[in-house]
C-alpha positions in Angstrom: 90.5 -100.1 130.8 91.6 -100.5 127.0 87.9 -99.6 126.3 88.2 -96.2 128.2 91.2 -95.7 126.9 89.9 -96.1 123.2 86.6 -94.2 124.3 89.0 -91.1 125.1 91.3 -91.6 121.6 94.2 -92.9 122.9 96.7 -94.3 121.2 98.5 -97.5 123.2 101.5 -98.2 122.0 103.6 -102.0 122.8 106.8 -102.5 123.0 109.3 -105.7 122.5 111.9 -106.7 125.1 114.5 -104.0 123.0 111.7 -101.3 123.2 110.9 -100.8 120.1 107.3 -100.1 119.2 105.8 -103.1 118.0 102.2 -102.3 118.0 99.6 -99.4 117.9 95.7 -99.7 119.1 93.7 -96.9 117.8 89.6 -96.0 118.4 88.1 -97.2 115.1 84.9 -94.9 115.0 87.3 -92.0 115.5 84.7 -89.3 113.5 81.0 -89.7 112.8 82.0 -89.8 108.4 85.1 -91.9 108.9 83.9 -94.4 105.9 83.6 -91.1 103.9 86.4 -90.2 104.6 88.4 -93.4 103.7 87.0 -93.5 100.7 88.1 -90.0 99.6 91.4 -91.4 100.6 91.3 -94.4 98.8 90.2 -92.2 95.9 92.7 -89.8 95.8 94.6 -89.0 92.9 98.3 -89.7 92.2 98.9 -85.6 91.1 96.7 -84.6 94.6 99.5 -87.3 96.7 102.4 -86.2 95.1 100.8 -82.6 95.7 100.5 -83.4 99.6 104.0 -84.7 99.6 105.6 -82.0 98.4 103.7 -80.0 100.7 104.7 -82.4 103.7 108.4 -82.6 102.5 108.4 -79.0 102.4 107.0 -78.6 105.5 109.3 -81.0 107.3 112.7 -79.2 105.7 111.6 -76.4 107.4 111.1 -77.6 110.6 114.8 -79.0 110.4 115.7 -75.2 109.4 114.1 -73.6 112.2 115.9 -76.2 114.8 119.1 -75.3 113.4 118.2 -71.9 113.6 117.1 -72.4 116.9 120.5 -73.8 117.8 122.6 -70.9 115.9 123.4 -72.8 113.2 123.9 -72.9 109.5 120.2 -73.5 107.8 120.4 -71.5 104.3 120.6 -74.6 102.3 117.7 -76.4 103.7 115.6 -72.9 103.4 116.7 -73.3 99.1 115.8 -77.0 99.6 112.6 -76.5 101.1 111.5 -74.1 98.2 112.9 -75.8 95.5 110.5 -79.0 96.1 108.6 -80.3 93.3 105.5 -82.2 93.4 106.3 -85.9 94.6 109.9 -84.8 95.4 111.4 -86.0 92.5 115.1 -84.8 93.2 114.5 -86.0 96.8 115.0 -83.3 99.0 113.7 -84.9 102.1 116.9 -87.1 101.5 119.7 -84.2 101.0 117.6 -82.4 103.9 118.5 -84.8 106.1 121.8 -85.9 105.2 122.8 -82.1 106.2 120.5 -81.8 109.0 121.7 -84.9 110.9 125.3 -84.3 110.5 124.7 -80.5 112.3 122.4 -82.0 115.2 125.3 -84.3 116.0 128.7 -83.2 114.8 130.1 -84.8 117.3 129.8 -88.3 115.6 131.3 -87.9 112.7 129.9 -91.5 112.0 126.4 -91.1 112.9 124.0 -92.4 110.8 120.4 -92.6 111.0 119.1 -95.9 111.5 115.9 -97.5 113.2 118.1 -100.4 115.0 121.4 -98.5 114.8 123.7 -97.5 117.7 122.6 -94.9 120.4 121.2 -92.0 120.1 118.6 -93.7 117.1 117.3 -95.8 120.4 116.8 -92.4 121.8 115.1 -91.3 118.4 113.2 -94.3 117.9 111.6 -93.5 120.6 110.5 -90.0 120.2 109.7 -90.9 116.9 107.3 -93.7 118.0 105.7 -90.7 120.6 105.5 -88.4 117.6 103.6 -91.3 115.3 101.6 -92.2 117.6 100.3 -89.2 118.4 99.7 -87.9 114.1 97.9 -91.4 114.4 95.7 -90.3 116.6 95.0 -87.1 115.1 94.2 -88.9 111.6 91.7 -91.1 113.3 90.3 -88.6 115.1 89.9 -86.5 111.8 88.2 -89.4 110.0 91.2 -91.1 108.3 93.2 -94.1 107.9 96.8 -94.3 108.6 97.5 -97.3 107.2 97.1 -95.2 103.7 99.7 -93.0 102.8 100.5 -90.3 100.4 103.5 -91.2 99.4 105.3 -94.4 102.1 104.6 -97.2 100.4 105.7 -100.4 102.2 104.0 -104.1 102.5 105.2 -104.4 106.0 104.5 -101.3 107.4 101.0 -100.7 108.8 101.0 -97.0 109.4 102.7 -95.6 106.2 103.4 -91.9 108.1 106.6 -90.3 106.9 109.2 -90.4 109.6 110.5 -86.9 111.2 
């Protein structure tokens, strides 16, 4: 079954007894020039990553904007943040981005912070987030690329180094 599963690029994700994603198996001959392609990865330059993170950054601030706008609310400063990104996000826009955004998607909870094993709803997020990262996973394999090597999420411990929404 993992084998058809594989065969039809699936991603299988597992779970802990807290259900929280603990594991990812994903179809290794995902494109017929996948070693070509990892090695233009591996060989990418730092000015063409911090080029695609900008991009990616922006990109993501304006999907926050257009949820807000969606809900009828307040998105002017994330549309300035959004075009005021540098390459490689120096002033770290994704971080003010998000600061605001959270705090309008739940005014309620005046406390709420994001937080991977923080109080509810981040279980709730956690979740859609391991949906949503599973599924870019996929899409990178499928395309001929590696997860595991990022553009700009750097981190020892983490094997798919794919910014989080």
């Amino acid at each position: 079954m993992l084998a058809k599963l594989l065969a039809n690029n699936t991603a299988l994700i597992t779970c802990d007894d807290t259900h929280h994603p603990t594991g990812m198996m994903l179809n290794l001959d995902g494109h017929s020039l996948q070693s070509q392609k990892f090695q233009a990865q591996v060989d990418a330059t730092v000015p063409l990553k911090k080029q695609l993170w900008q991009q990616t950054v922006a990109a993501k601030i304006n999907n926050q904007a257009a949820m807000l706008a969606f809900r009828r609310l307040e998105n002017k400063l994330l549309l300035n943040l959004a075009a005021s990104v540098k390459s490689g996000d120096t002033e770290n826009c994704e971080a003010q981005a998000a600061s605001y955004y959270w705090k309008r998607v739940f005014p309620g909870e005046l406390a709420f912070r994001r937080e991977r094993y923080g109080p509810p709803p981040n279980n709730l997020l956690n979740y859609g987030y391991a949906i949503l990262r599973a599924l870019v996973a996929r899409s990178l394999v499928a395309s001929g690329l590696l997860p595991t090597l990022g553009i700009h999420h750097r981190n020892q411990y983490n094997a798919i180094a794919l910014p989080m929404m």
